[in-house]
N, C-alpha and C positions, 0 to 999 in steps of 0.2 A: 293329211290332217288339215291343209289350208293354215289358214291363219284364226287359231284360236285366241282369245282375252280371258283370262283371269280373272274373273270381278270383284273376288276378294282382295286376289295380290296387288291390284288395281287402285283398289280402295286403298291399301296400305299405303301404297308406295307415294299415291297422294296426298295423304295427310299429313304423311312423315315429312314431303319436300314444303309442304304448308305449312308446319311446327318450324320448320327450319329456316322458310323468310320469315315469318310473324316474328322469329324469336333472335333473328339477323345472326344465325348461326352458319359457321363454317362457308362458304362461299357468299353464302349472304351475310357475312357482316360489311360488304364493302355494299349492300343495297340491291334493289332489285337494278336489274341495266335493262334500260329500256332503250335500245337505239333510235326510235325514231320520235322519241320526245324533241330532241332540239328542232327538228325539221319541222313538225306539226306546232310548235310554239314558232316559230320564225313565218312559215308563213301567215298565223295568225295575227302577227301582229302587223305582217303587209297587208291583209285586209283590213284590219283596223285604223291603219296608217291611212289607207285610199278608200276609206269607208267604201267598202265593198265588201259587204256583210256575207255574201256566198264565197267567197274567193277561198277563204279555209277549207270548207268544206268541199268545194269543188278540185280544191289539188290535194286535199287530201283521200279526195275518194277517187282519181285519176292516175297518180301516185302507186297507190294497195296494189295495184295489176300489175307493178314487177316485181311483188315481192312473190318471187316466186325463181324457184331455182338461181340463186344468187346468193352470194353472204351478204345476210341483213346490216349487219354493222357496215361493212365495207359499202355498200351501195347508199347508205345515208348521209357516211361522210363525204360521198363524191359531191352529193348534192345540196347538201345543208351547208348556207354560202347565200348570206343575204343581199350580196350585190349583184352574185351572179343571178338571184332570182327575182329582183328585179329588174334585170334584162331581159329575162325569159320567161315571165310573168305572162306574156299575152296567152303563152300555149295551155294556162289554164283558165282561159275567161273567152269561151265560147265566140260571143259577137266579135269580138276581134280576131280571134282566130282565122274564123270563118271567113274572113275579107280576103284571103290567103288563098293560093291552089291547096288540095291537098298534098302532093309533092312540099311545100315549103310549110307545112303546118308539122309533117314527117321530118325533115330536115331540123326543123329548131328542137321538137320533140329528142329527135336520136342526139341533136349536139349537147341540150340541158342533162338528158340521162346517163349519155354514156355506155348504152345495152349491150349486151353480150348475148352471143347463141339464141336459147328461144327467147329471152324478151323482143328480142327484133319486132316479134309479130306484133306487141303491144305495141310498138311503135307505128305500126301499118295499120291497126284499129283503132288510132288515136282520132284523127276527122271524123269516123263515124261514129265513133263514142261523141265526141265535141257535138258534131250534127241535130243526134236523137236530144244530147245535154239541152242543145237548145234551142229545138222544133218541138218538141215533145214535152220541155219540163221549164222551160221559159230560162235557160243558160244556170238554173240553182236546183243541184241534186236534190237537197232537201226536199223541193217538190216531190219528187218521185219516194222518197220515204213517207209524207205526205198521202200520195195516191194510193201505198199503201199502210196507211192508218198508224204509222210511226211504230207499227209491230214487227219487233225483231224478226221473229219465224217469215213471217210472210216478206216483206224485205228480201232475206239471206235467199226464201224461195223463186222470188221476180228476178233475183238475177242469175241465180243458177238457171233456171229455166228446168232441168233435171240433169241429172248426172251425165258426163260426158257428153253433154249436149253441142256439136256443133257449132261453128260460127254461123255458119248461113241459115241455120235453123234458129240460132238466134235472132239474127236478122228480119226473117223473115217473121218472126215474131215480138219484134219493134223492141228487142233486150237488147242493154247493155251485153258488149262482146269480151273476155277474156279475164272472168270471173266465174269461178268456180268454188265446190265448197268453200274448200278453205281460205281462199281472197274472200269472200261476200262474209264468211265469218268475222273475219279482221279487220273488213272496211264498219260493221256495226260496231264491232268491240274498241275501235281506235274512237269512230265518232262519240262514243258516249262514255268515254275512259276521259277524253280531252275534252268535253261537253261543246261539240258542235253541232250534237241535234237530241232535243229531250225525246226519248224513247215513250212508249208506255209500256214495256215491259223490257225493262234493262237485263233481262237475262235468260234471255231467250236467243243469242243467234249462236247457239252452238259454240264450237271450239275447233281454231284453224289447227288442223294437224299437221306437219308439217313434216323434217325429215329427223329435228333437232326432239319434237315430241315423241313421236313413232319412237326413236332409237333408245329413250331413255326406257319405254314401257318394255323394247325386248332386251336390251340389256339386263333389266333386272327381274326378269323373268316373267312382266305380269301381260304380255304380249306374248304367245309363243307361237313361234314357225320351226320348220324339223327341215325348212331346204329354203333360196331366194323365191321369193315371192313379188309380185307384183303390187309398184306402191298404191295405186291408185285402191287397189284390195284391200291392201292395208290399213289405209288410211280411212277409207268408208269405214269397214268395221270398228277399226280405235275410233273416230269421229263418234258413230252411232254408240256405244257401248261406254265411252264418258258420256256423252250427254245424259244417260240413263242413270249413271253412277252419280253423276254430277247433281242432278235433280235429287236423286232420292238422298244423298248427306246432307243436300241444301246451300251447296259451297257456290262461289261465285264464277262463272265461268272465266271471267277474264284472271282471277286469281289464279285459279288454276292452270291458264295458259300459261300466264307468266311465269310461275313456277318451274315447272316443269321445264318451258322454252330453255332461261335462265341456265336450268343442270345442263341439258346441253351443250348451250352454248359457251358459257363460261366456264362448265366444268370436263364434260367431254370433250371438246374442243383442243381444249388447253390443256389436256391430261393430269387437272388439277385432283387426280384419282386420291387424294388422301387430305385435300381443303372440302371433299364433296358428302352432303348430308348422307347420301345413298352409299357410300364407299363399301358398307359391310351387304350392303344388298343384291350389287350388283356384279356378274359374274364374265363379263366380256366388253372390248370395244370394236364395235362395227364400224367398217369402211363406208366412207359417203358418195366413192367411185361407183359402185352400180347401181348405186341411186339416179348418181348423173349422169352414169354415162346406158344405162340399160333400163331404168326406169325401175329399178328391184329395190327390195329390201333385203339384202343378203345377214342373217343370223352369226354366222360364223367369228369368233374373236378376228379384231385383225392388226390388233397394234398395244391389245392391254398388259397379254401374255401369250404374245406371237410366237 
């Protein structure tokens, strides 16, 4: 069977977790949690501080490339620390960087982050990202949203380049390197959630799917697999199959990240199974081990009713 979607159950299961922020019901009466608010207001306001109008936007679109296999919350608190990032401020401001080998551009990079397993590599594509940021787009990302027409779609597409697209084929094609759907989702929906660059069309870059999204659609059945599947499979078809859902109810996409993220996180997570809007919906808790450690999405209960 693959990985079929639900589009019905889909629908549901969306509006239901959307009644349930709007209405700060059961997990959401404590609000939505957005981890990586303080970190994107902190360094906004170090640009503002050293009138350097890209600086936001440049660590925050520098930044989005490890949010990926990591816990969200735990890797923002490591780094949201506004002394520490004015020490370590150069590693997002291009011209300075660049004065550096790359060797010592890696080293401040990995000391400020603190990466684990595969982030590493975003660490080793950090010069060459800084490089193209500022041979190519004059050291302010914003250009490059710019070049292309401040359009969501085409954006999220420049930097994916196509799915599973290679680093050296990015390279070799003057893109940014270690973005992929779901980061180039996140890095539009973060800029234009914290208004660091005006869009012309605010809802259009998709929806990052993640491990915390994914899990909540097949836990409550509107994702269905019949054996471990492959996330990357996964995740394209949720990806592709909300966006369609998403457009045709009209809903916001960033709402609906949040949303759903939110159950995840705060509620799978924490096996807050009966503070959770979905409680009667949902039928299993999936392990986030062969996600990490084999790259699947394994279906099977593994901690709700083990």
């Amino acid at each position: 069977m693959g990985v079929e979607v639900d589009i019905q159950r889909t629908a549901y299961i969306i509006e239901k977790t959307l009644v349930a922020m709007d209405n700060r019901q059961k997990l959401f009466l404590e609000g939505v949690f957005r981890p990586e608010e303080e970190f994107i207001e902190t360094v906004k306001s170090y640009g503002e501080r050293n009138n350097q109008p890209e600086f936001a936007s440049n660590a925050v679109f520098l930044t989005s490339a490890f949010v990926f296999g990591d816990d969200t919350e735990r890797f923002f608190n490591r780094i949201t620390d506004s002394s520490k990032l004015s020490e370590n401020a150069w590693i997002f401001n291009p011209m300075n960087a660049l004065e550096k080998s790359d060797e010592e551009i890696m080293a401040g990079c990995a000391e400020f982050f603190r990466p684990a397993g595969y982030n590493r590599r975003v660490v080793m594509e950090w010069p060459y990202n800084l490089r193209l940021l500022e041979q190519k787009y004059d050291g302010d990302i914003r250009n490059f949203f710019d070049e292309n027409d401040g359009d969501m779609k085409k954006i999220v597409r420049a930097m994916v380049v196509r799915p599973r697209a290679k680093t050296e084929e990015k390279r070799k094609k003057g893109a940014f390197t270690r973005y992929g759907p779901k980061i180039a989702s996140l890095v539009v929906q973060w800029m234009n959630q914290y208004s660091l660059y005006k869009f012309n069309n605010s809802n259009g870059g998709g929806i990052p799917v993640d491990f915390q999204v994914a899990r909540v659609l097949i836990q409550t059945g509107a994702v269905i697999l019949d054996k471990p599947e492959n996330a990357h499979q996964v995740t394209t078809n949720v990806g592709r199959s909300l966006g369609l859902i998403i457009n045709e109810n009209g809903w916001e996409f960033r709402r609906v990240s949040e949303a759903i993220w939110n159950v995840g996180n705060r509620g799978c997570n924490q096996k807050r199974h009966d503070d959770c809007p979905l409680q009667n919906d949902c039928s299993r808790l999936i392990s986030r081990k062969p996600y990490d450690r084999d790259g699947k999405f394994d279906p099977k209960d593994n901690g709700r009713w083990e």
